[in-house]
N, C-alpha and C positions, 0 to 999 in steps of 0.2 A: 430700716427707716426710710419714707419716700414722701417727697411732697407732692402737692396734687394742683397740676399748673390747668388751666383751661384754654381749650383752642376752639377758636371759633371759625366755623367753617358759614361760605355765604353758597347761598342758593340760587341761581340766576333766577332771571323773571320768565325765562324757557320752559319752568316748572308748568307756569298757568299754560300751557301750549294746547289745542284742541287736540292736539295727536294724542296724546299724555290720557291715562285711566280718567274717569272721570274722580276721582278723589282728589287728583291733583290738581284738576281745572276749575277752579272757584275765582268768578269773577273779580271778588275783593278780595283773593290772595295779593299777599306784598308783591313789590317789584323784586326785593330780598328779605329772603327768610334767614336768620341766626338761630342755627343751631350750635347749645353748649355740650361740650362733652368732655367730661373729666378723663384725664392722663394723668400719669406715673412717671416723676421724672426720678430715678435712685441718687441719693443723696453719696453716695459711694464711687470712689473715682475709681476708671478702669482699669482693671486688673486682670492677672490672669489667674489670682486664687478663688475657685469656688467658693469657697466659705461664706468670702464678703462679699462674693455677687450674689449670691444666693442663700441671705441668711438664715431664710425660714427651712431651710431644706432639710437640718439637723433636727430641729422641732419634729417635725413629719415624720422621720426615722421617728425618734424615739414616741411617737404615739401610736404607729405603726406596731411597733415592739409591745406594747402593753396591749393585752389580749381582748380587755373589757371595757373600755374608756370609760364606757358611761356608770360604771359599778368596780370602784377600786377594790371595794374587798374581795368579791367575786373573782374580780383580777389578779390579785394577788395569792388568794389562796390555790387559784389555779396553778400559775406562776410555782410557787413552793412544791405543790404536788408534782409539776416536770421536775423543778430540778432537784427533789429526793428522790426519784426514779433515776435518773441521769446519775447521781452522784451514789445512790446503791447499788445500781447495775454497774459503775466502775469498778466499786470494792470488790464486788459480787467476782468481775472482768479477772482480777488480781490475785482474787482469794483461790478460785480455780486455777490459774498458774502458779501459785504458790504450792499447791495441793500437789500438783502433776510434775514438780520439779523443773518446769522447761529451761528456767534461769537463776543462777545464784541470788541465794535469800535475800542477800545485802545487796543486789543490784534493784531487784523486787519492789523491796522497801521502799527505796530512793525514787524508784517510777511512781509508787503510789505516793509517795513525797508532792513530786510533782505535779503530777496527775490530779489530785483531789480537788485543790485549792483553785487551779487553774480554770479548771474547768465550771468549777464552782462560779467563781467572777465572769468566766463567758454567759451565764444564765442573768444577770444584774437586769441585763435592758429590759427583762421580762417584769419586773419589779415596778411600781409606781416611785415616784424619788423622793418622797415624804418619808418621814419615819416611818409610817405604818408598812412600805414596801421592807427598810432596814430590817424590822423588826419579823416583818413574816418570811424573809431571808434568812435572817439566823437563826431560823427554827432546823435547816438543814444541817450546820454544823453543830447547832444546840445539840440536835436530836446525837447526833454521832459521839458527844460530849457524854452520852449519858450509856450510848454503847460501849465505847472503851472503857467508861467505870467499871460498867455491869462485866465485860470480858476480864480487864485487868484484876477484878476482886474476887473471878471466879466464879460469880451468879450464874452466866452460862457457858460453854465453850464452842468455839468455832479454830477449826484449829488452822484453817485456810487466811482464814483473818487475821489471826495472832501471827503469825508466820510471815505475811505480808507488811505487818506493822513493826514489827521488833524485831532486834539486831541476833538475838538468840534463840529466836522459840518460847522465852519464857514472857509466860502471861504477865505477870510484875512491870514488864518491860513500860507497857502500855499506860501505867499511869504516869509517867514521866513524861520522855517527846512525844507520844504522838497525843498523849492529851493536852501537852501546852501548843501544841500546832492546833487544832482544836479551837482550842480557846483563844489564840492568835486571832486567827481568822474571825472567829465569831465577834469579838471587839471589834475590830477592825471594821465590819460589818456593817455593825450596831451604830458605832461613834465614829465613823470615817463616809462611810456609805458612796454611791458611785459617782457624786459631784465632789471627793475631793483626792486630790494624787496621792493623798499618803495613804489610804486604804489600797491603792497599788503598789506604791514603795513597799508596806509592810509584806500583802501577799506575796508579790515576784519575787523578793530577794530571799521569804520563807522558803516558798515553793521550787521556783525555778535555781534561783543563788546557792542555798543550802544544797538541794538536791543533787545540781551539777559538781558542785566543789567535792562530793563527795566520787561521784563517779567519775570522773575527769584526774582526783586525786590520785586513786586504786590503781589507773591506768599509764598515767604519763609524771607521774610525783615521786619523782627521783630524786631529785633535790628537796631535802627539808629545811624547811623553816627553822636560822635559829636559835630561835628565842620557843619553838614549840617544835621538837622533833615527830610529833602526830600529825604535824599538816606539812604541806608542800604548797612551793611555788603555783605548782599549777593548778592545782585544787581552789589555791585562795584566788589566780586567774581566772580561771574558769566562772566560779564563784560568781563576781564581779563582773562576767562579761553576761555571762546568763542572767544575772537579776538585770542588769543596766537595759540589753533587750528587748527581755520580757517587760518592764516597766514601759518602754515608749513604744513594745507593741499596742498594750495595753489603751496607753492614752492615746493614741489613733484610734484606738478600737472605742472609747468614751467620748472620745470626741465626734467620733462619726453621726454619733446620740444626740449633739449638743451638752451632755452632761460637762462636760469640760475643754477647755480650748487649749488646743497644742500650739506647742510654743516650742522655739529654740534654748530659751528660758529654761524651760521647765525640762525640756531634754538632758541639758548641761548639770541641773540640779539632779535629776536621777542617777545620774553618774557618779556624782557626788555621795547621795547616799547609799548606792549600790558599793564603792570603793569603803564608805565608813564600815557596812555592813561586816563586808570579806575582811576588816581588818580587826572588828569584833571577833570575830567567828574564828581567826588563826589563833586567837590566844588562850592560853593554858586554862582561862577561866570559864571559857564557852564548854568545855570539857568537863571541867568541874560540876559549872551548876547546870545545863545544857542549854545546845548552840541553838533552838526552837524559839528559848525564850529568850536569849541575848539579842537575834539576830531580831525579834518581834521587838523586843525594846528599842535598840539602837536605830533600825526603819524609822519607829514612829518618833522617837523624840528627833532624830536630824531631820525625818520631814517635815514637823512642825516648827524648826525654827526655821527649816529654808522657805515652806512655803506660807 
């Protein structure tokens, strides 16, 4: 915001001079000419954070990012078309390492855990931030929604795929976590969209929280949990430290857009729900009903009462 102060500058009477072009030597010019000219004085006390000296700068970014300005839909279909390319050339990335053996299934898994979703929400800025962007966004995990059916029911098989997604090889596997991850995301998506932090909370502590707790578990989780002999200390560490992170990566990374404003706040609140997350996620019941859709629950309802 700036108000607009006016300086008045005086002209001596040197102007009418015979030296001077003749444009400026008019017998009945003034003795002093006033000229007005409007200035910019920023309503904003000095500082050394960019943000507030320069608020328009995040706007710019994010219109920059959208590909069409002048034609949203255009834009946005464009937009969807990179990031299912982007996000089928991952699987596509995974499903070949899965094929070829290079790394243990269940470490595999866990990378495309991570990998998917993340990358997913890196594509947002390309999106217009009206519903109609939310919505032509979750056409990418839609569409994926409708993949694992079609694989987990056995319509078609990809065996690179299945193998990447599930903890044994078995196609079945797939209608379970990785379609409620799926559908996480695509909510989250939909009714969260990228002006607000709990569609981060949800994804990082899915993506990155879940993923790491498991991998970090496998490796350094000697100690068990106990009240849940299946988890360990550092799994649910890990966990916790991975989603908390990833989530104020994140809101740097929105805020850079102007889509949302970082804050020490909202840092300390991520924390918050990344620790509820990991302490969802250690309990006998995440096992039970799975840790995909406990941990997608427990994000969104603490983020919406914190934020």
């Amino acid at each position: 915001m700036t108000s607009t102060t006016t300086t008045s500058i005086s002209l001596c009477s040197f102007i009418s001079s015979p030296s001077l072009p003749f444009f400026f030597s008019s017998p009945i010019s003034p003795r002093f000419l006033t000229l007005r000219i409007p200035t910019t004085r920023s309503r904003f006390p000095t500082t050394t954070d960019s943000r507030r000296r320069f608020p328009p700068r995040s706007s710019s970014f994010a219109a920059a990012a959208v590909m069409f300005p002048e034609n949203s839909v255009l834009s946005d279909l464009s937009a969807c078309g990179i990031t299912g390319i982007i996000a089928f050339s991952c699987l596509t990335f995974w499903g070949e390492i899965g094929k070829r053996g290079f790394f243990d299934q269940k470490l595999i898994r866990k990378l495309v855990h991570i990998n998917i979703g993340l990358v997913f929400m890196l594509c947002w800025p390309l999106f217009s931030s009206g519903i109609q962007g939310a919505l032509f966004a979750s056409l990418v995990p839609g569409l994926n929604i409708i993949r694992v059916l079609l694989l987990g029911l056995g319509v078609y098989h990809d065996e690179g795929t299945i193998k990447s997604m599930s903890r044994h090889g078995d196609r079945r596997e797939l209608l379970k976590g990785p379609l409620y991850y799926a559908l996480s995301i695509t909510v989250a998506c939909i009714f969260c969209w990228k002006t607000s932090p709990v569609a981060i909370a949800v994804i990082c502590n899915l993506c990155a929280g879940d993923g790491m707790a498991d991998i970090v578990g496998r490796r350094l989780g000697t100690e068990r949990l106990p009240y849940n002999r299946n988890k360990s200390f550092a799994g649910s560490i890990g966990m916790a430290t991975a989603g908390f992170l990833a989530s104020v990566g994140y809101m740097y990374y929105f805020a850079s857009f102007g889509y949302i404003k970082d804050s020490v706040g909202m840092i300390l609140r991520f924390a918050v729900i990344s620790i509820a997350s990991a302490l969802v996620e250690s309990l006998p019941i995440s096992t039970d009903i799975d840790d995909n859709l406990t941990i997608s629950l427990t994000s969104a309802l603490v983020g919406v009462l914190l934020f």
